[in-house]
The first five atom37 places (N, CA, C, CB, O) and aatype in JSON, in Angstrom:
{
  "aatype": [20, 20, 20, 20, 20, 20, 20, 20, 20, 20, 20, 20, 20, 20, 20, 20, 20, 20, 20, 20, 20, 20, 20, 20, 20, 20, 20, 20, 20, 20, 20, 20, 20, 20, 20, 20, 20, 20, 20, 20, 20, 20, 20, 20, 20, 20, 20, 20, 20, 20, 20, 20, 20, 20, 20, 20, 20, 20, 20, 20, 20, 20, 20, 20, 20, 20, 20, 20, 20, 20, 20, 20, 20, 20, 20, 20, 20, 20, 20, 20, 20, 20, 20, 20, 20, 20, 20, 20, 20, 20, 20, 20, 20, 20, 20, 20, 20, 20, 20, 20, 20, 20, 20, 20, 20, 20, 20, 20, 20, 20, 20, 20, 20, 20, 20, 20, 20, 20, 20, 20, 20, 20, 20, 20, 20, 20, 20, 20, 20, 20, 20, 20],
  "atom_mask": [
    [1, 1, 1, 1, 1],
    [1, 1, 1, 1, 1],
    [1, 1, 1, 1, 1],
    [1, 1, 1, 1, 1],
    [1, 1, 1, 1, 1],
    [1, 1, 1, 1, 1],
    [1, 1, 1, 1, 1],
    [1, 1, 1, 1, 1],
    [1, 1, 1, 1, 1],
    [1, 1, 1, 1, 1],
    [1, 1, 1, 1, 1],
    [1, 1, 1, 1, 1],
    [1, 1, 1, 1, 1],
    [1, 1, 1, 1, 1],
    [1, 1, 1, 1, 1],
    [1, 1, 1, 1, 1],
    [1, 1, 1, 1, 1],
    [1, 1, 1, 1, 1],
    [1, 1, 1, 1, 1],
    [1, 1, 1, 1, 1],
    [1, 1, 1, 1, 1],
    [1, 1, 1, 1, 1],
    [1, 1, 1, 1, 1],
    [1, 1, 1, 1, 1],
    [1, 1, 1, 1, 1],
    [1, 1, 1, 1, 1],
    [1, 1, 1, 1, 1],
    [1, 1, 1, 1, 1],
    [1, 1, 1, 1, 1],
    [1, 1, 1, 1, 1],
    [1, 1, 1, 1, 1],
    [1, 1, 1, 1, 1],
    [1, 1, 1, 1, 1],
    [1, 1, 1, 1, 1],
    [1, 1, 1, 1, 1],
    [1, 1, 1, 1, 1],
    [1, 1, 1, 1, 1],
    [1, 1, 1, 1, 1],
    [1, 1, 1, 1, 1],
    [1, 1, 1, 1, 1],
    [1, 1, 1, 1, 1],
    [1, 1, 1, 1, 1],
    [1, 1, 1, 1, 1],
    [1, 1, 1, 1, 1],
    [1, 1, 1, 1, 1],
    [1, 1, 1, 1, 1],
    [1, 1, 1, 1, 1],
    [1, 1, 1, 1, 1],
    [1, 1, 1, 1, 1],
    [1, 1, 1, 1, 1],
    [1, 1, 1, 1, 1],
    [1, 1, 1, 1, 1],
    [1, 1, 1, 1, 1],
    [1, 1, 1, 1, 1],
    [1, 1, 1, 1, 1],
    [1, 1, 1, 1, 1],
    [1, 1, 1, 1, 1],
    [1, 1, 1, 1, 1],
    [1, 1, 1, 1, 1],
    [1, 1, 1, 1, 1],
    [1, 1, 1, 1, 1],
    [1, 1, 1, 1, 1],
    [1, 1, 1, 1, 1],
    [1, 1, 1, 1, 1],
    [1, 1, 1, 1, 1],
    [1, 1, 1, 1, 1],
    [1, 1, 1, 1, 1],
    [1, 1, 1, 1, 1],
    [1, 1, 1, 1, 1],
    [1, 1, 1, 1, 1],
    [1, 1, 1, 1, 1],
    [1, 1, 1, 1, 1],
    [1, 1, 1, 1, 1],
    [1, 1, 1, 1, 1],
    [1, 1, 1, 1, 1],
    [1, 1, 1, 1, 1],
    [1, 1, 1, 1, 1],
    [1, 1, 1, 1, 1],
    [1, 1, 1, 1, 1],
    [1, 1, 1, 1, 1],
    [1, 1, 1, 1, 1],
    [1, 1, 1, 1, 1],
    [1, 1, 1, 1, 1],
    [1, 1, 1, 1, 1],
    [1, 1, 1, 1, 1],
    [1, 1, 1, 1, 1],
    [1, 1, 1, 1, 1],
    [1, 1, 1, 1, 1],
    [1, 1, 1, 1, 1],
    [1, 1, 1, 1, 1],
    [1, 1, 1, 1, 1],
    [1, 1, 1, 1, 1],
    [1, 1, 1, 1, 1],
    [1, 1, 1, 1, 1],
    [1, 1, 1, 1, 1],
    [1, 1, 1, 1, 1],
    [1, 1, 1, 1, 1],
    [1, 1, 1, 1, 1],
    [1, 1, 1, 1, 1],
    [1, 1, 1, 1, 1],
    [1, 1, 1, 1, 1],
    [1, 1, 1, 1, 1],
    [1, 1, 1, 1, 1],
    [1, 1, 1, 1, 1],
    [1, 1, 1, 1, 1],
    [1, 1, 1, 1, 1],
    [1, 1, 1, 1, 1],
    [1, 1, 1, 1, 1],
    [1, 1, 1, 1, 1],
    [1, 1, 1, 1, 1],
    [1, 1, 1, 1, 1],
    [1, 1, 1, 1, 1],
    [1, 1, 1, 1, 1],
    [1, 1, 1, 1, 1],
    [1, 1, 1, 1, 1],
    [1, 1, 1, 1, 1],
    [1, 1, 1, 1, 1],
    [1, 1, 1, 1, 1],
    [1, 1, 1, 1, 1],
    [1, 1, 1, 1, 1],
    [1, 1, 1, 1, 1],
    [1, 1, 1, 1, 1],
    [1, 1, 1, 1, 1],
    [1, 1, 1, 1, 1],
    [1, 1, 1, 1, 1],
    [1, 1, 1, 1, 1],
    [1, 1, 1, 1, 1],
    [1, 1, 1, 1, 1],
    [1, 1, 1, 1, 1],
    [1, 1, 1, 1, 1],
    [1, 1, 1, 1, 1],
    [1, 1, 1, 1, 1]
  ],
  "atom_positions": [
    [[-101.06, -102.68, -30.47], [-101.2, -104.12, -30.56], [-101.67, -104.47, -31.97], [-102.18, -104.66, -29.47], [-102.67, -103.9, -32.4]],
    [[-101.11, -105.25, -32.61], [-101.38, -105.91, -33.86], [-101.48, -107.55, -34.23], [-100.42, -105.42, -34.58], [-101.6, -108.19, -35.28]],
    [[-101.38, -107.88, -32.74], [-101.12, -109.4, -32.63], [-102.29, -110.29, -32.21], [-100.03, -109.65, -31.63], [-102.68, -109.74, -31.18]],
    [[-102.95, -111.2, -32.4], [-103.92, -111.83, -31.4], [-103.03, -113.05, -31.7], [-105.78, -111.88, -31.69], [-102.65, -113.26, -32.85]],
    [[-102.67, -113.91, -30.6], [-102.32, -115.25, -30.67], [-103.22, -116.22, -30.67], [-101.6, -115.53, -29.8], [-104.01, -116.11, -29.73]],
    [[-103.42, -117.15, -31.39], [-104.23, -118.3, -31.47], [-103.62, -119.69, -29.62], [-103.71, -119.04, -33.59], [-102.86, -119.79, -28.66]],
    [[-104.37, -120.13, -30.13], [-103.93, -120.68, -28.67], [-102.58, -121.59, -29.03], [-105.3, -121.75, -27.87], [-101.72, -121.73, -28.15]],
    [[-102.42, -122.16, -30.26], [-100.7, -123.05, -30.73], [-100.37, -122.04, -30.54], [-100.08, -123.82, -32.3], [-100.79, -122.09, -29.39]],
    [[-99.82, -120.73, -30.63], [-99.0, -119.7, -31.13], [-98.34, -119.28, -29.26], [-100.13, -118.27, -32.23], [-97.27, -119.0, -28.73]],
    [[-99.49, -119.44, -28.95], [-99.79, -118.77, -27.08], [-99.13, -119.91, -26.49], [-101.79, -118.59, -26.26], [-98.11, -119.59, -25.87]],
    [[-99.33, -120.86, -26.5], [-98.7, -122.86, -26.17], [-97.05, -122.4, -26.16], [-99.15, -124.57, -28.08], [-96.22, -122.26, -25.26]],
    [[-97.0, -122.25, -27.69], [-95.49, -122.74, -28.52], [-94.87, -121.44, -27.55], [-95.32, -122.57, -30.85], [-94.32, -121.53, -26.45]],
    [[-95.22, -120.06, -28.44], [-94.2, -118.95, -27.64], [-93.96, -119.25, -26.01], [-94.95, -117.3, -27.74], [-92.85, -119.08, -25.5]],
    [[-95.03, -119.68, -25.3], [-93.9, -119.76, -24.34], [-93.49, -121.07, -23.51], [-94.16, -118.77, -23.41], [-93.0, -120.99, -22.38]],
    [[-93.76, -122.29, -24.17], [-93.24, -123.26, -23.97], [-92.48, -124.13, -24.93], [-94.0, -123.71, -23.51], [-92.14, -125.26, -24.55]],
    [[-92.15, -123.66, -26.24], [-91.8, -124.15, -26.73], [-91.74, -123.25, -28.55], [-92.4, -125.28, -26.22], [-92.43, -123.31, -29.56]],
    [[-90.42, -122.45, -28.08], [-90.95, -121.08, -28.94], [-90.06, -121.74, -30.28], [-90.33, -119.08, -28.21], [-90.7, -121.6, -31.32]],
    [[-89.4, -122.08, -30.38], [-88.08, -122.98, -31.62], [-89.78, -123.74, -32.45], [-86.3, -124.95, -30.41], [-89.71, -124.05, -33.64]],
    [[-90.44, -123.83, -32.08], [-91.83, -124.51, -32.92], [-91.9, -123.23, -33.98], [-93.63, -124.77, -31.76], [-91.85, -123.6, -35.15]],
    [[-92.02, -121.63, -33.77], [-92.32, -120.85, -34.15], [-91.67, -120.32, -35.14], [-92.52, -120.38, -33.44], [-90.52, -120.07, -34.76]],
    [[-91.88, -119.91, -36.58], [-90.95, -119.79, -37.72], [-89.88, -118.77, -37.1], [-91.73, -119.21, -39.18], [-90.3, -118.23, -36.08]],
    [[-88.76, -118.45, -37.43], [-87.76, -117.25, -36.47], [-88.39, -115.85, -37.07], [-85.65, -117.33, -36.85], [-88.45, -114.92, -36.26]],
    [[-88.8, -115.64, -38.25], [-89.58, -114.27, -39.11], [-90.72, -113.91, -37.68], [-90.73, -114.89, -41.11], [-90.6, -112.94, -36.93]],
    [[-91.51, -114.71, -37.63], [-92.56, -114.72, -37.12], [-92.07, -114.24, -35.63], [-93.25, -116.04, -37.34], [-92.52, -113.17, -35.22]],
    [[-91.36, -114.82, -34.98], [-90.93, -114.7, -33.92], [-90.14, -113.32, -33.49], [-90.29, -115.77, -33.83], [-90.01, -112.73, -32.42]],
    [[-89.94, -113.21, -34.09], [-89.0, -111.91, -34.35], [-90.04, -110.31, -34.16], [-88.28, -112.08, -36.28], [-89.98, -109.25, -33.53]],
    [[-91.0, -111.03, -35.2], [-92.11, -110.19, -35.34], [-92.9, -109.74, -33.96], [-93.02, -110.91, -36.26], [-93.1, -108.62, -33.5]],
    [[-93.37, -111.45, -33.31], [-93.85, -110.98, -31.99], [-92.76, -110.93, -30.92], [-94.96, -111.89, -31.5], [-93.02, -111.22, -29.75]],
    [[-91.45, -110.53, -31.37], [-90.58, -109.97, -29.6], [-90.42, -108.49, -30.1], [-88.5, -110.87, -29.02], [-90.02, -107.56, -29.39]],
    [[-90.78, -108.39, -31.39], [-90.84, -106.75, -31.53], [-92.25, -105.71, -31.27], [-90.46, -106.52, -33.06], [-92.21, -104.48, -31.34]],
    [[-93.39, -106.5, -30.98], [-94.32, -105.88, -30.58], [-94.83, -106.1, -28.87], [-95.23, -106.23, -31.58], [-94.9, -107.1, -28.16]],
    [[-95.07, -104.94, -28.67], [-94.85, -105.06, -27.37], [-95.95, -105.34, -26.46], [-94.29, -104.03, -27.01], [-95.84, -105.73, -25.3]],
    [[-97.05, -105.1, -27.11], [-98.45, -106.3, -26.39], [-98.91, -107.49, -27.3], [-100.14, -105.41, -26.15], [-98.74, -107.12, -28.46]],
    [[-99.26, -108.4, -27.27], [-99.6, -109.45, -27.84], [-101.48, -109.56, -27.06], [-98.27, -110.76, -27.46], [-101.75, -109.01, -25.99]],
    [[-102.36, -110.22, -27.75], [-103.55, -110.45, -27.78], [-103.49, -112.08, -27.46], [-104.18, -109.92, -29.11], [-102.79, -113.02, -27.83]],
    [[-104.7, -111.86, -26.5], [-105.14, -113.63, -26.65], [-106.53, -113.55, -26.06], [-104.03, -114.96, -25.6], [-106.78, -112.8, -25.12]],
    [[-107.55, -114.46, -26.69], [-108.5, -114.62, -25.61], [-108.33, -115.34, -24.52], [-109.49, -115.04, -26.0], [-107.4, -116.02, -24.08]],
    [[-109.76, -114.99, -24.06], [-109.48, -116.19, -23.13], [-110.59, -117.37, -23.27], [-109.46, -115.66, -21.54], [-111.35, -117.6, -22.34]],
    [[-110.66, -118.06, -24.45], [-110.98, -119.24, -24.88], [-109.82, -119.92, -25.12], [-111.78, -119.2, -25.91], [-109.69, -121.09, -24.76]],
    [[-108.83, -119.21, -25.78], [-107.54, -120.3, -25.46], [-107.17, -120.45, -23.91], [-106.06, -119.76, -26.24], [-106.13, -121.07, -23.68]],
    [[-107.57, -120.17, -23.31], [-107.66, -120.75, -21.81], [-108.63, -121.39, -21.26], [-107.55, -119.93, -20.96], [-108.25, -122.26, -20.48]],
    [[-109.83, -121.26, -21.38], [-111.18, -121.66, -21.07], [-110.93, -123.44, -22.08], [-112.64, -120.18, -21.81], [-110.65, -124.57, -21.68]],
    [[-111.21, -122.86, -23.54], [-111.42, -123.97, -23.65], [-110.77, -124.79, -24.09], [-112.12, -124.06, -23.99], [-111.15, -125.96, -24.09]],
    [[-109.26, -124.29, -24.74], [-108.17, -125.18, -25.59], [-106.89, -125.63, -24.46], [-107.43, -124.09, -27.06], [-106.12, -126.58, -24.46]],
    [[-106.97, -125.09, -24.02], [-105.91, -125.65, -22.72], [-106.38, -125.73, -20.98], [-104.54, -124.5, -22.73], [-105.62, -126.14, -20.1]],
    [[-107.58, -125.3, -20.78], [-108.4, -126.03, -19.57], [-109.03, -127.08, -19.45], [-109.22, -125.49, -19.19], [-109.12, -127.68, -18.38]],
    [[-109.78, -127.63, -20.96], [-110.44, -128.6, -20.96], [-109.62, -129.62, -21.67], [-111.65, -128.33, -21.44], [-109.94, -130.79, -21.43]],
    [[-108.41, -129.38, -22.66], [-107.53, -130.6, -22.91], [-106.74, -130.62, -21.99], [-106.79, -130.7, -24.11], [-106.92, -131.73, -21.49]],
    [[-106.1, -130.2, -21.51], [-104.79, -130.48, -19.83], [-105.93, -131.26, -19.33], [-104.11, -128.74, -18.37], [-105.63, -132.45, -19.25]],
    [[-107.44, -130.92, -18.88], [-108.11, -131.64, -18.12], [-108.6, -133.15, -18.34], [-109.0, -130.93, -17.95], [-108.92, -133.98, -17.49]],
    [[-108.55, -133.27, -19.74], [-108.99, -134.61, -20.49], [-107.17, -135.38, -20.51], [-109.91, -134.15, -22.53], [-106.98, -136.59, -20.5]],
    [[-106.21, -134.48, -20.54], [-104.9, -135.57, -20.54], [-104.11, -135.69, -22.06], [-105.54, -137.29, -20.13], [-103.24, -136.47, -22.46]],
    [[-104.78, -134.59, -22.69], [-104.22, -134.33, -24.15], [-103.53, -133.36, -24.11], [-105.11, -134.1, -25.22], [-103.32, -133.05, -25.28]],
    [[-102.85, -132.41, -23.21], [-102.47, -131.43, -23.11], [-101.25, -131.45, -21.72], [-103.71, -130.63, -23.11], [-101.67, -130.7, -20.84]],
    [[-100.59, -131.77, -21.53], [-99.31, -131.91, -21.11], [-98.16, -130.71, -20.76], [-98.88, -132.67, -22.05], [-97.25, -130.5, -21.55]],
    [[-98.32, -129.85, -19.36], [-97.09, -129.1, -19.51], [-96.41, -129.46, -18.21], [-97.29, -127.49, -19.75], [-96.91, -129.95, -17.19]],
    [[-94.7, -128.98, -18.56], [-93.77, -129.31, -17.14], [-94.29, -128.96, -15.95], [-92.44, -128.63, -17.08], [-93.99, -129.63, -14.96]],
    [[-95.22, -127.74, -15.83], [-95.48, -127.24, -14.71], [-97.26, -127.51, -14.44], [-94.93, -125.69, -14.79], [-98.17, -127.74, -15.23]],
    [[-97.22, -127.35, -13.0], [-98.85, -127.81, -13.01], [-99.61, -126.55, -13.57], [-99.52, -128.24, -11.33], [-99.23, -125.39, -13.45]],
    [[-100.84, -127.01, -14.23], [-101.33, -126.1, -15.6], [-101.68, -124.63, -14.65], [-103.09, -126.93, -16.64], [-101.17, -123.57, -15.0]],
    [[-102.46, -124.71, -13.63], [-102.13, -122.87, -13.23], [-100.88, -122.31, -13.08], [-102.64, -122.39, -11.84], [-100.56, -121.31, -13.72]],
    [[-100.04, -122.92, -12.21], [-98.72, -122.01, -12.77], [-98.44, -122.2, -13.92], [-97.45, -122.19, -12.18], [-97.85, -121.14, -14.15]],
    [[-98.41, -122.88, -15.05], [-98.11, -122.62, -16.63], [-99.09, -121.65, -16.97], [-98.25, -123.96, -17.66], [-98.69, -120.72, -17.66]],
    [[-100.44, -121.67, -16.57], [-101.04, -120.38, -17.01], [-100.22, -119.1, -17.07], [-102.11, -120.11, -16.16], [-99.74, -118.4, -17.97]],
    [[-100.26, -119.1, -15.45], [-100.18, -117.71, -15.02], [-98.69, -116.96, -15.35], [-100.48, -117.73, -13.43], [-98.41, -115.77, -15.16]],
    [[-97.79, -118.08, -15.93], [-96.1, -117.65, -16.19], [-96.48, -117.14, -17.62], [-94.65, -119.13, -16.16], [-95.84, -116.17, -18.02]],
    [[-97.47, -117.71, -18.5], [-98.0, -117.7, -19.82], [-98.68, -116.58, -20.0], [-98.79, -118.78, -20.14], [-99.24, -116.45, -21.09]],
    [[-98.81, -115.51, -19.0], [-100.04, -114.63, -18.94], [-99.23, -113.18, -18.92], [-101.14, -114.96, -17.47], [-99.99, -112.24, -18.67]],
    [[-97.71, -112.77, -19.15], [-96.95, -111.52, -18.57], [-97.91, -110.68, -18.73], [-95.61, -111.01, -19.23], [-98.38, -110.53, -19.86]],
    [[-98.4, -109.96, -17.67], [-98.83, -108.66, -17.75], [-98.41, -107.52, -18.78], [-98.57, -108.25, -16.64], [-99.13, -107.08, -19.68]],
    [[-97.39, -107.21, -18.54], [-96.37, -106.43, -19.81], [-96.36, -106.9, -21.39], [-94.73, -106.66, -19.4], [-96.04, -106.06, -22.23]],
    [[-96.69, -108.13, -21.78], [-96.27, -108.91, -22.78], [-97.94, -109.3, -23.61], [-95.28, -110.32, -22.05], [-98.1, -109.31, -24.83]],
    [[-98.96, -109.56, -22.65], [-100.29, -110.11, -23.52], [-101.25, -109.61, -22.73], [-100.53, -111.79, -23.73], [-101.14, -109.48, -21.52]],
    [[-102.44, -109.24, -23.55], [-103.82, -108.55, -22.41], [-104.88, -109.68, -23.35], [-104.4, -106.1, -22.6], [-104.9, -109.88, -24.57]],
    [[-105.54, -110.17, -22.49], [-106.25, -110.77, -22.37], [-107.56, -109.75, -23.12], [-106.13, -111.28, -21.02], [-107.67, -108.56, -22.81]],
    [[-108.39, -110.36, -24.01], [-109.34, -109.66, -25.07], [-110.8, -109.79, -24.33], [-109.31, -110.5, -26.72], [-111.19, -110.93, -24.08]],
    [[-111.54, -108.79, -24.01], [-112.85, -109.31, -23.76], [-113.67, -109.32, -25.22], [-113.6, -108.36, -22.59], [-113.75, -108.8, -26.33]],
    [[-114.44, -110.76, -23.93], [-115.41, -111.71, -24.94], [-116.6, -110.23, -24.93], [-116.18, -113.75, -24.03], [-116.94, -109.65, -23.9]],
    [[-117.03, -109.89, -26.26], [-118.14, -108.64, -26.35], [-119.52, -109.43, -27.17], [-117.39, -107.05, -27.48], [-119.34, -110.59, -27.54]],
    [[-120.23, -109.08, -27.31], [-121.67, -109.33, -28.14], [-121.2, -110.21, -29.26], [-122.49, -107.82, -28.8], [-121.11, -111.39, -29.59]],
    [[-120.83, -108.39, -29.88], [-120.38, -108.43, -31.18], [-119.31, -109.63, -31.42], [-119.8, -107.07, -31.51], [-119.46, -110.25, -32.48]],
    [[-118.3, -110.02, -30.6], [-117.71, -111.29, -31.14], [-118.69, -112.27, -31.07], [-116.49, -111.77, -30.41], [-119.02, -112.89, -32.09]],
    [[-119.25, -112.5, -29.87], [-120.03, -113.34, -29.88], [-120.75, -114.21, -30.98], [-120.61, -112.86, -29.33], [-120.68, -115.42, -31.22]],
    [[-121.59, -113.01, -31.68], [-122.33, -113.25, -32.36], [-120.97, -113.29, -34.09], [-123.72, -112.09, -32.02], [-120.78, -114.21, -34.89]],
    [[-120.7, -112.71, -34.06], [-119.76, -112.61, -35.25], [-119.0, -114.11, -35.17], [-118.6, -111.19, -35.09], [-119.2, -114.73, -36.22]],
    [[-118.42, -114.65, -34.47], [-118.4, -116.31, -34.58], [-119.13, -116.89, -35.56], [-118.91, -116.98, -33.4], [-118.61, -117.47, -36.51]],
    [[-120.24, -116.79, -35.41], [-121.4, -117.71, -36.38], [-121.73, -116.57, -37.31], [-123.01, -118.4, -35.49], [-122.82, -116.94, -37.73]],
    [[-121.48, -115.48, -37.86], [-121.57, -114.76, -39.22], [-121.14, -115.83, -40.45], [-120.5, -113.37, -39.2], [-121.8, -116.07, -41.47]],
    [[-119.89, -116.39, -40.07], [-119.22, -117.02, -41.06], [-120.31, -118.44, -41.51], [-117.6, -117.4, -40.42], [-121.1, -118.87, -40.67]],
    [[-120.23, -118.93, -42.6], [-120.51, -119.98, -43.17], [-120.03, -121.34, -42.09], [-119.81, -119.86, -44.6], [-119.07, -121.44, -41.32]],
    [[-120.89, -122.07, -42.34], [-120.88, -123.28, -41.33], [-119.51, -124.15, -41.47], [-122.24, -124.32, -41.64], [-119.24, -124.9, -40.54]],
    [[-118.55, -124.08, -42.65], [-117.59, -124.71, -43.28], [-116.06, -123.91, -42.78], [-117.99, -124.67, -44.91], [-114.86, -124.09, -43.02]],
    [[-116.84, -122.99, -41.99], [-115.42, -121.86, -41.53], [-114.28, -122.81, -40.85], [-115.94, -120.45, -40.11], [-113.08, -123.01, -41.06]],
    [[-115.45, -123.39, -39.73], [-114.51, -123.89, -38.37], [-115.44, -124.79, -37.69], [-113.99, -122.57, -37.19], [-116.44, -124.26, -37.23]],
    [[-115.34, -125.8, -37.57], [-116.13, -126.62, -36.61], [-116.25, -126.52, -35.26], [-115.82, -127.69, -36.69], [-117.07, -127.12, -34.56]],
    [[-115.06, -125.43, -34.76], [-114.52, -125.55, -33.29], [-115.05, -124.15, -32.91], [-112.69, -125.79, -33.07], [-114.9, -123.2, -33.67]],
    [[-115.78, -124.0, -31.54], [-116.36, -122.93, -31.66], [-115.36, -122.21, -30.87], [-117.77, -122.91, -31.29], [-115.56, -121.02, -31.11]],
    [[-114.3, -122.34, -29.96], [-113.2, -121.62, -29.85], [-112.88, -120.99, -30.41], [-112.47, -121.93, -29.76], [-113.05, -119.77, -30.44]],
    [[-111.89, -122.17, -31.49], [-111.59, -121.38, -32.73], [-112.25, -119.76, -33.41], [-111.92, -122.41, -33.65], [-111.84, -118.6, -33.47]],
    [[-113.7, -120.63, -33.92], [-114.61, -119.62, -34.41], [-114.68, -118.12, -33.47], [-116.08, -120.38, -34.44], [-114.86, -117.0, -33.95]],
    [[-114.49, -118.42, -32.11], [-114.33, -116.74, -30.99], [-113.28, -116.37, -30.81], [-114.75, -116.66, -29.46], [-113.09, -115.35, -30.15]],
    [[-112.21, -117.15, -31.38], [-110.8, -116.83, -31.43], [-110.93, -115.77, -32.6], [-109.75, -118.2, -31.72], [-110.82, -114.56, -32.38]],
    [[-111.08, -116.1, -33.42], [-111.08, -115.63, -35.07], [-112.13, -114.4, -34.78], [-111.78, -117.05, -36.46], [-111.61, -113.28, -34.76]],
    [[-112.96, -114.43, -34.65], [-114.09, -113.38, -34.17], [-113.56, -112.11, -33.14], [-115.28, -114.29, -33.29], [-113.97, -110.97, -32.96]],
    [[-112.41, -112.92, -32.57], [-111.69, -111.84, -31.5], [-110.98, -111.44, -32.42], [-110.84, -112.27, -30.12], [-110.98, -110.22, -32.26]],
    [[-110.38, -111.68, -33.26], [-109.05, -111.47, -34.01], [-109.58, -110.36, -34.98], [-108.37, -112.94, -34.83], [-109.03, -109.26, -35.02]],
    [[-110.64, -110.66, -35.74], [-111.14, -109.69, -36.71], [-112.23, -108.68, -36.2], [-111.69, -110.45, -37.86], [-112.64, -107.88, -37.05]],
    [[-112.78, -108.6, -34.87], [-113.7, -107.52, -34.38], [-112.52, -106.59, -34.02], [-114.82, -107.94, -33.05], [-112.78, -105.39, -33.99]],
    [[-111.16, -107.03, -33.72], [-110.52, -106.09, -32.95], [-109.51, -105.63, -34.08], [-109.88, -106.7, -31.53], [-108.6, -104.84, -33.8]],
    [[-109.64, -106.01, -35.08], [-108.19, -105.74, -36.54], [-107.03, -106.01, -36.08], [-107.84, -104.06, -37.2], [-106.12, -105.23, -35.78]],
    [[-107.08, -107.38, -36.02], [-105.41, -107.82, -35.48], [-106.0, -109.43, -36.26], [-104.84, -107.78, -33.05], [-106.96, -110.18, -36.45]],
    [[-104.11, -109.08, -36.55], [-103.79, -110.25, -36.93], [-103.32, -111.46, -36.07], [-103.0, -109.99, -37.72], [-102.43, -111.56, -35.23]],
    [[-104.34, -112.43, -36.62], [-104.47, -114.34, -35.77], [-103.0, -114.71, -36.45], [-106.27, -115.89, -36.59], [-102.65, -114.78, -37.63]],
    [[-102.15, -114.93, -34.97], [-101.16, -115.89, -35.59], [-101.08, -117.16, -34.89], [-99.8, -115.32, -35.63], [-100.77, -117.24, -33.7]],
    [[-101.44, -118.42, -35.85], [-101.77, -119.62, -36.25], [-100.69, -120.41, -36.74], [-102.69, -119.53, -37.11], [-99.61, -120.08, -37.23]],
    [[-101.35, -121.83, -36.44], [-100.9, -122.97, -37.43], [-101.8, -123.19, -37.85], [-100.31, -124.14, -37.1], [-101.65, -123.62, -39.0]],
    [[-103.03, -123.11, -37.47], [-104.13, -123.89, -38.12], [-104.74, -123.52, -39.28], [-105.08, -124.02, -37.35], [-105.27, -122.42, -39.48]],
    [[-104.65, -124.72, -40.3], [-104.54, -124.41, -41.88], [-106.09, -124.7, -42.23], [-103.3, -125.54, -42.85], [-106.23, -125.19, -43.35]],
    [[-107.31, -124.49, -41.49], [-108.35, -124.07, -41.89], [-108.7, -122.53, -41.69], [-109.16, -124.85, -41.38], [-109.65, -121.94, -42.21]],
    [[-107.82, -122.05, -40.91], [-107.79, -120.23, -40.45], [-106.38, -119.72, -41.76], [-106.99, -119.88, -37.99], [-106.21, -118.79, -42.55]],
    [[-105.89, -120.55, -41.5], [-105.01, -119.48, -42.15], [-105.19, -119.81, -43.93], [-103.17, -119.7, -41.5], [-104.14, -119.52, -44.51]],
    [[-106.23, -120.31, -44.85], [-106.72, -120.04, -46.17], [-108.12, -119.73, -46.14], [-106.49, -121.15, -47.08], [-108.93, -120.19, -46.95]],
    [[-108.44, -118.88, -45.11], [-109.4, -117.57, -44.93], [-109.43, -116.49, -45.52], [-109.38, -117.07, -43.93], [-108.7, -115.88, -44.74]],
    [[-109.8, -115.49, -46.58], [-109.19, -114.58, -46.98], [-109.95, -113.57, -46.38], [-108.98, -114.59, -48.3], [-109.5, -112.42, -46.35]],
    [[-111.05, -113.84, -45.89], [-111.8, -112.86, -44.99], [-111.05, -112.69, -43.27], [-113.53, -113.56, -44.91], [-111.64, -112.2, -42.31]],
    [[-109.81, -113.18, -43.25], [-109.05, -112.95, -42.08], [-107.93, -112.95, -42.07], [-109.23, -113.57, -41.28], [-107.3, -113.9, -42.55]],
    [[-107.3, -111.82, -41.49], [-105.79, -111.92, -41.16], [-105.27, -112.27, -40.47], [-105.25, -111.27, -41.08], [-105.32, -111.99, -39.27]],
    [[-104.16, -113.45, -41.36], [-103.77, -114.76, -40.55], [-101.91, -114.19, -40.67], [-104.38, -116.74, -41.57], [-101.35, -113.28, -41.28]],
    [[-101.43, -115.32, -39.71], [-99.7, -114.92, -39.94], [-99.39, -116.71, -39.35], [-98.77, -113.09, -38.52], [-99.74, -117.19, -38.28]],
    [[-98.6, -117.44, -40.55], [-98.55, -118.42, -40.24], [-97.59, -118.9, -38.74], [-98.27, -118.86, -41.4], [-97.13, -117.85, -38.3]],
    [[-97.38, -119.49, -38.31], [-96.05, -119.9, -37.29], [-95.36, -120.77, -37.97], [-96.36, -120.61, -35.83], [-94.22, -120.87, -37.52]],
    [[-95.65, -121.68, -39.2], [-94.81, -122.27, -39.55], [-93.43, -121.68, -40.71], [-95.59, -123.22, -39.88], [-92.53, -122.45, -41.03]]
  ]
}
């Protein structure tokens, strides 16, 4: 595994994968586990679907769980060390503390965050892979 998906990346690939540059894409149908936490579930798509900013065709547990292939993404445990490695970074990293345990998952485990988000991806203390 060399992949952690950010939660756009986790969204787009499988609801809406034509969002995703074709390089990029290419990249993740050639690796054969993909990474995600599960703060992009907890808190970027449980608590916006729940507020009404977040919108999918299917009701959001079955979009989870079609979003989840066993074969395709393993779910990252949340450890100390991410924990705390979140807030290592300077206060100017990320405002979003998702984000910040996203990124913390991404670099405790040496995989590369693939993103849109253009406060992660001109990080040089992290390896980012754009989607656009």
């Amino acid at each position: 595994m060399r992949y952690l998906l950010d939660t756009n990346a986790w969204i787009w690939l499988f609801s809406e994968p034509q969002k995703i540059r074709t390089e990029v894409r290419r990249l993740l149908n050639q690796e054969g586990i993909l990474g995600l936490s599960p703060m992009s579930i907890i808190i970027e798509v449980a608590q916006k679907a729940s507020k009404g900013k977040l919108i999918f065709r299917l009701p959001l547990e079955q979009w989870v769980n079609n979003a989840l292939p066993p074969e395709r993404l393993r779910l990252m445990p949340l450890t100390t060390a991410i924990a705390l490695g979140a807030y290592q970074w300077a206060e100017d990293f990320h405002g979003d503390p998702g984000d910040r345990i996203i990124a913390a998952t991404a670099k405790a485990n040496g995989l590369t965050l693939v993103t849109s988000d253009e406060k992660l991806l001109v990080r040089t203390d992290l390896q980012t892979l754009s989607t656009r």
